[in-house]
C-alpha positions, -999 to +999 in steps of 0.1 A: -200-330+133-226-320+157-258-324+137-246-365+128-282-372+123-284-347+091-284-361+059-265-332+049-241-339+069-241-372+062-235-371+025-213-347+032-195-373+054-194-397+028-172-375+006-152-370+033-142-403+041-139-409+004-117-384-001-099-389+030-099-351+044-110-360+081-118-392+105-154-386+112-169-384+147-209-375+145-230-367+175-262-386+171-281-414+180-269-443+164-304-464+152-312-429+138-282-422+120-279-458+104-317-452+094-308-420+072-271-437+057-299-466+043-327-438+031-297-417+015-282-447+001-247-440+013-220-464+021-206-454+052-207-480+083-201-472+119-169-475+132-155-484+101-158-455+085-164-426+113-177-429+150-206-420+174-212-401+201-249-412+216-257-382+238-279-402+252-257-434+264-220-421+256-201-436+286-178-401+292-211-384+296-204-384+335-169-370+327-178-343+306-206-327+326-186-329+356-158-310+332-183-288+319-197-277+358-165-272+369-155-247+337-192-227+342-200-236+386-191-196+388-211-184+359-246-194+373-245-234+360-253-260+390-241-299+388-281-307+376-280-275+352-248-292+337-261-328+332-290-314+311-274-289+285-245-321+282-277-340+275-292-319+255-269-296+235-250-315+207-230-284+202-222-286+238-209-322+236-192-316+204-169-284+220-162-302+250-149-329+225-126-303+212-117-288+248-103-327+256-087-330+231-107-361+214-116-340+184-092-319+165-118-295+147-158-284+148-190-279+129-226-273+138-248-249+133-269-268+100-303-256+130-308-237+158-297-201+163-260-187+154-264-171+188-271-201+205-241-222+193-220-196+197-225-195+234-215-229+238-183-221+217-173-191+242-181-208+273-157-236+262-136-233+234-134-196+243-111-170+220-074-172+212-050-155+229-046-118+225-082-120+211-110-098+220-139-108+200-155-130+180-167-128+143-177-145+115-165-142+073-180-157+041-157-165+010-171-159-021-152-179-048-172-164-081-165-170-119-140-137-119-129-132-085-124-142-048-142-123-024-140-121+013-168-105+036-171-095+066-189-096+098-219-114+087-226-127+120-215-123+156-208-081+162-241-062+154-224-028+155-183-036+161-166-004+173-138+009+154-109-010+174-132-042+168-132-037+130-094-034+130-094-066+153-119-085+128-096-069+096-063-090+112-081-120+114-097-118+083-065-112+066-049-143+083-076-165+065-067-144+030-031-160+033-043-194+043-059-194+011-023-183-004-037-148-015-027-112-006-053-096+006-064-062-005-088-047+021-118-019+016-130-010+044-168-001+030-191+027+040-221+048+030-193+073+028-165+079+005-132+088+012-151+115+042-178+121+020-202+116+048-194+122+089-219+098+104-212+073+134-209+045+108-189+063+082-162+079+111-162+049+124-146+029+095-122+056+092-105+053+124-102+018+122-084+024+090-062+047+112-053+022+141-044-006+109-021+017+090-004+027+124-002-009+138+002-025+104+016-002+080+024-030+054-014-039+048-025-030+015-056-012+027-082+016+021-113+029+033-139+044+046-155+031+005-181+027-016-186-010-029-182+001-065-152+017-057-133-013-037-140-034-066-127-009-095-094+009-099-107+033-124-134+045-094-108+052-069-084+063-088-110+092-101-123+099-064-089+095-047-056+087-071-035+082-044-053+056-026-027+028-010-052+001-028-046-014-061-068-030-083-094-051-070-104-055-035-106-089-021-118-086+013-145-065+020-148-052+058-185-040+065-192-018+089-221-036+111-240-073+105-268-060+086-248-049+058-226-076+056-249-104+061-274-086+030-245-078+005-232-117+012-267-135+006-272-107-026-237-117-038-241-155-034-278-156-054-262-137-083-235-151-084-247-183-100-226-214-096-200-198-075-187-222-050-192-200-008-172-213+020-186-200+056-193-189+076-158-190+090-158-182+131-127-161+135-115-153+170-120-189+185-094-209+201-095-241+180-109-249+146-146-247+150-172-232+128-211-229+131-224-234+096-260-219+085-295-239+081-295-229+047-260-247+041-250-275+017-231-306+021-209-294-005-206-266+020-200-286+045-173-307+029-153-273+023-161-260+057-143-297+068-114-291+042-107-254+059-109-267+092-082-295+086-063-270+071-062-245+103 
């Protein structure tokens, strides 16, 4: 947990340990993070219960930057450049954990820029084999249905081959979560209703899936109404490869998925949202929102262990 000194994260923490999904490591100053277990009233002690990494005093801090100048000395990082971002970047610290293999998963993110931790992530955790791209999906777990959205971060304006890309990773997550997942790819357009950049776009990505992936259960380029209602499709285009209701929604640039997520997530009441989930990366790590939760956090751990 990168952000150790969060009280989110530390009562989030606490129902970890209790529940006994993770061993803890928190990145933090240690006078500081006893200081806000005591104000929150929690029960968690200090080796006991999870460890520390001081960033200012943790003694593999001459290890690590030396690691870290060596893995970016040809991308414009000197030896002094290196000691200050291990210094100063928890994120940092908390991928290089990962990279030496002395922490099995990651979260940040509960400050600080998306952007901004996701550098840090590429630079060191870097993508999975065979991987091109990074992206990000929320889960949506609502009083009726399960939905699954997509890219609300990372790719402003993915191109087609991207979206197809982002739609193979997404649907890897949809079987973690021992669903099938029945894909919309969502437009402005219907079904060629419209022949803008956007709407084309969607299109040919559904192309490249159904020739490299002909099993999917997948249609597009959609309305919204229409992924999530049989009755629509079936009256604009009754021989559509979807049935019933769509589960994971494939948007066709950040702005719309990021909007129709947060719109979803306030009406939606007491639905329970996992995410953002980094798809792409190399090892279990995840960059969380400021606006998150420690309930969110505790299922963002639970999905991580479960990777």
């Amino acid at each position: 947990y990168c952000e150790g000194e969060d009280e989110r994260v530390l009562r989030a923490v606490q129902i970890v340990v209790d529940e006994k999904l993770a061993r803890p490591i928190l990145v933090g100053r240690p006078e500081v993070i006893k200081m806000r277990i005591q104000r929150a009233g929690l029960r968690l002690q200090p080796n006991k219960h999870f460890e520390i990494v001081n960033p200012e005093s943790d003694p593999r801090y001459k290890e690590v930057w030396q690691e870290y100048y060596q893995l970016m000395r040809r991308k414009g990082v000197s030896p002094d450049d290196a000691k200050v971002q291990v210094r100063q970047s928890n994120t940092l610290i908390g991928a290089m954990l990962v990279r030496r293999g002395e922490a099995e998963a990651m979260l940040c993110g509960t400050f600080g820029r998306h952007s901004d931790h996701l550098r840090h992530i590429s630079n060191v955790i870097g993508l999975k084999p065979k991987s091109s791209t990074f992206a990000a999906m929320n889960v949506l777990m609502l009083p009726k249905r399960i939905l699954f959205v997509t890219n609300t971060y990372v790719n402003q304006d993915p191109s087609a081959e991207e979206v197809a890309e982002i739609t193979l990773m997404a649907e890897e997550v949809v079987k973690k979560f021992g669903l099938v997942a029945k894909i919309a790819l969502l437009s402005h357009s219907n079904f060629g209703t419209d022949n803008s950049y956007s709407a084309t776009k969607m299109s040919r990505a559904l192309d490249i899936l159904e020739a490299s992936n002909p099993e999917l259960e997948i249609d597009g380029e959609m309305h919204g109404d229409a992924a999530l209602s049989q009755e629509i499709r079936n009256h604009i285009n009754p021989e559509s490869k979807l049935t019933g209701e769509a589960n994971l929604l494939i948007m066709p640039n950040i702005d719309a998925a990021n909007i129709a997520f947060n719109l979803l997530k306030t009406v939606g009441g007491e639905g329970i949202t996992i995410g953002p989930i980094l798809l792409g990366a190399n090892a279990p790590v995840h960059i969380v929102t400021p606006t998150t939760t420690a309930r969110r956090i505790v299922n963002m751990t639970a999905l991580s262990m479960a990777q």
